[in-house]
N, C-alpha and C positions, 0 to 999 in steps of 0.2 A: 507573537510570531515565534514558531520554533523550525529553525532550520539547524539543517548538518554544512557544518563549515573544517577545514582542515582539521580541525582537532581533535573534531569527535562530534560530539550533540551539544550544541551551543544553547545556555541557557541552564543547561539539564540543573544546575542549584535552583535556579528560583521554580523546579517546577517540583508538584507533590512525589517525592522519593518513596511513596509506599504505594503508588498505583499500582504497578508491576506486585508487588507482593499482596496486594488486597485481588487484586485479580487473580492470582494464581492459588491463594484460599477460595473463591470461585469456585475457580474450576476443578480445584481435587474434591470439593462438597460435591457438584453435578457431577461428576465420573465415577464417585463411590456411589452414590444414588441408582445411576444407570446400572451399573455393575450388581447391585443387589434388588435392581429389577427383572433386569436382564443376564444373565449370569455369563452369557454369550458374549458378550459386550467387552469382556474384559481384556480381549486378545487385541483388541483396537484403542481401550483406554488405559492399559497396564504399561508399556514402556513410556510414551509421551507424556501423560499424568502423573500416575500413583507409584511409578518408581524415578521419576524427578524431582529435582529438588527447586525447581524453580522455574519461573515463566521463559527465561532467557535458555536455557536447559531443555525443559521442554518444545520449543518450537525449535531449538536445535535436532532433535531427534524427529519430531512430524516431519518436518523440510526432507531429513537426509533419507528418510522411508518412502517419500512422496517424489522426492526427484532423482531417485536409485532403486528402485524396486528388487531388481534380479542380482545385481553383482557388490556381494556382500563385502568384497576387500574395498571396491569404489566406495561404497556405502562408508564402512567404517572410516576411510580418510576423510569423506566430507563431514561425518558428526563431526572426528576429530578438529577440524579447522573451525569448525562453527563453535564447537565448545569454549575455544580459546575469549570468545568474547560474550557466553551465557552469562557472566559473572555482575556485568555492566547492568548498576542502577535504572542509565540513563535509557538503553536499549529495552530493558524489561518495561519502564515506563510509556516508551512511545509505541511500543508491540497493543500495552494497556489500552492507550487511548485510541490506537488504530481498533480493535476488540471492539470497544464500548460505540464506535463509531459505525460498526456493523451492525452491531446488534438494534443502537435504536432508529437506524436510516431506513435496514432490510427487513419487512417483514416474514420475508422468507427464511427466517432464525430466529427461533424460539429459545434461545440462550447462547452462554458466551462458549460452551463446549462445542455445541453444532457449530459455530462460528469458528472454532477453534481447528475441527477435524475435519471441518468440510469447505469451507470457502475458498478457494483455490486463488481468489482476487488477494484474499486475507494474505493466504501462504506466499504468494508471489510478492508482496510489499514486505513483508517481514526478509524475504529471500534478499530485497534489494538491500535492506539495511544493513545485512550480514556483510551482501556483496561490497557496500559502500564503506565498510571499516579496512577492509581487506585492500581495499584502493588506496586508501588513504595510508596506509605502510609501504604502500609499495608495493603488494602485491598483488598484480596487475591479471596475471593468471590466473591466478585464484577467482579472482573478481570475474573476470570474464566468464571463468567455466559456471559458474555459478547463473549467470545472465543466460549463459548458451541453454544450461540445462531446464532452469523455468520456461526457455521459449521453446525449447522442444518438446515438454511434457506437458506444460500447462497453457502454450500457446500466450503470452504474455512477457511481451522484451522491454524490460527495464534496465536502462542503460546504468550502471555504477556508480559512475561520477554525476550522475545529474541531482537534485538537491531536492526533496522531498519531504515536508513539517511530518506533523502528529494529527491523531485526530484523522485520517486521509482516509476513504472507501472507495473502492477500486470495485463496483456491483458486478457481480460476474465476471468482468474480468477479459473474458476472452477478446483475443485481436486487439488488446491495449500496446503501445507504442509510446514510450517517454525516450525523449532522443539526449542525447550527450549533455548539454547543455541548460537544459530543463530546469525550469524552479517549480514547485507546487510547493505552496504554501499549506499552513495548518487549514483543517475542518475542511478539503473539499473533496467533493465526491465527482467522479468519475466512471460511467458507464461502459458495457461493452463497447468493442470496436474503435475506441479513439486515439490519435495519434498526436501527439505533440513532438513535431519533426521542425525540419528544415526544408529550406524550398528547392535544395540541390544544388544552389548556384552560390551558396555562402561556405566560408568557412569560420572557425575561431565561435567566440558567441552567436549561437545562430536557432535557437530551440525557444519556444513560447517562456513565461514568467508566467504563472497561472497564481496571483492572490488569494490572500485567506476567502474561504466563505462561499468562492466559485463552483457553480454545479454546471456539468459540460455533458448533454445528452448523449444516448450512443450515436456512434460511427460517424461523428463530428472530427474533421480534422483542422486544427490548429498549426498553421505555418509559419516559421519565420521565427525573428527575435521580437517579440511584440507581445505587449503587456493585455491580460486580461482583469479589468481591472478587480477589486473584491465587493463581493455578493452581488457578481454577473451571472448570467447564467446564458447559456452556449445550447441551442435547440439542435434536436437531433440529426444529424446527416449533412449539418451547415459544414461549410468551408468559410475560415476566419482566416481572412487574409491581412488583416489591419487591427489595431488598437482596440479593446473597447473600454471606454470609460468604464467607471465602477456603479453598481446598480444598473447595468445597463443589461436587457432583452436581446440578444443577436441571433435571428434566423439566415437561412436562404445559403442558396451558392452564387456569387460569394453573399458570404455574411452579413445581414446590415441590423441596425437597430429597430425594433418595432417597440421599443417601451421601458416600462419599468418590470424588475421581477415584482411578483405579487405579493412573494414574502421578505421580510424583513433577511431571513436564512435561506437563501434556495438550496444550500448543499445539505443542508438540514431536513429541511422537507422535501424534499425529492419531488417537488413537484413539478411533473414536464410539460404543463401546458405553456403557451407564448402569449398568452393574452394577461 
């Protein structure tokens, strides 16, 4: 299990420390490739690429282009705050595994550069991890503005303080809602439209626990403080009001068990059937 705990990214020694730098040998290979295919190309892979020096770096620059478009002095303070933690092993690592988490869940990416420029699910999880350092100093505003701007731009409110592994696919993305309190564990994928909130009537811990290996259909919402257990898998448009064991099938509104998932990984295989 890899979570973000007060300190930073917990774990980050025992995990591979060259993820983040093998991945971003990747991606300047496909960007130079593109670029002397298409010679066009280089206006969109020249500053976030091939004049970066690194993955932490470069999704520092895609975010601040992607969530500022028109106001250049805004723009340049959000690179600025984001650069301040490009440097971080741990950060370029988990950027890594969220990357590689795309590429082999979504067919709709034919490599880790399209994934890189264009997934907006992608951009918006990297966005929170930024957000989630920036919390953790203290800096509260920062953190927010950062939340406010991915939910205005890219439709997608991911709360700062909520806790978030590696490995995590966020499929398109749009209408996604992770609330305050939130845990998602490593490897799981998460479709449009879903919400892991509160019931409104809680305060203090009050946001789902989503375990490793959970695949959670679109526009399924998740309420409450209550454990989803790992490699469940959560069918689409369901309302989870209660617990589900781990391996456990949940359809319906509300929620209820119809079985076992079919595979071993459901966040893996993406597979949305219930039977």
């Amino acid at each position: 299990m890899f979570l973000l705990n007060d300190d930073g990214f917990a774990g980050a020694a025992e995990q591979d420390t060259r993820a983040g730098a093998l991945m971003w040998e990747a991606l300047r290979v496909q960007a130079m490739t593109a670029v002397l295919q298409h010679p066009g190309l280089g206006c969109l892979v020249g500053e976030p690429v091939l004049e970066c020096t690194g993955l932490g770096a470069g999704m520092a620059t895609r975010i601040a282009h992607l969530l500022v478009p028109h106001d250049a002095r805004e723009r340049g303070w959000m690179l600025a705050m984001l650069l301040e933690f490009s440097p971080r092993r741990d950060l370029e690592d988990c950027m890594a595994a969220d990357l590689e988490a795309v590429v082999e869940r979504d067919p709709a990416f034919q490599n880790e550069l399209e994934v890189f420029l264009f997934a907006k699910g992608y951009a918006a999880l990297q966005t929170y991890r930024f957000a989630h350092l920036l919390l953790q100093q203290g800096r509260r505003m920062e953190a927010l503005y950062l939340q406010a701007r991915c939910n205005v731009v890219l439709g997608i409110d991911i709360n700062p303080a909520c806790r978030i592994g590696r490995g995590v696919l966020l499929d398109h993305g749009t209408g996604i809602v992770i609330g305050e309190t939130a845990v998602v564990e490593d490897h799981v994928s998460i479709l449009q439209g879903v919400t892991l909130g509160g019931t409104g009537k809680d305060s203090g811990d009050r946001h789902p626990k989503v375990r490793t290996g959970v695949m959670i259909g679109a526009g399924a919402k998740i309420l409450g403080n209550i454990e989803i257990g790992a490699g469940s898998k959560v069918g689409a448009n369901s309302v989870v009001l209660k617990a589900v064991p781990p391996r456990t099938t949940v359809v319906g509104v509300p929620a209820a068990g119809v079985g076992q998932p079919r595979h071993e990984r459901p966040a893996q295989e993406m597979d949305q059937s219930v039977s």
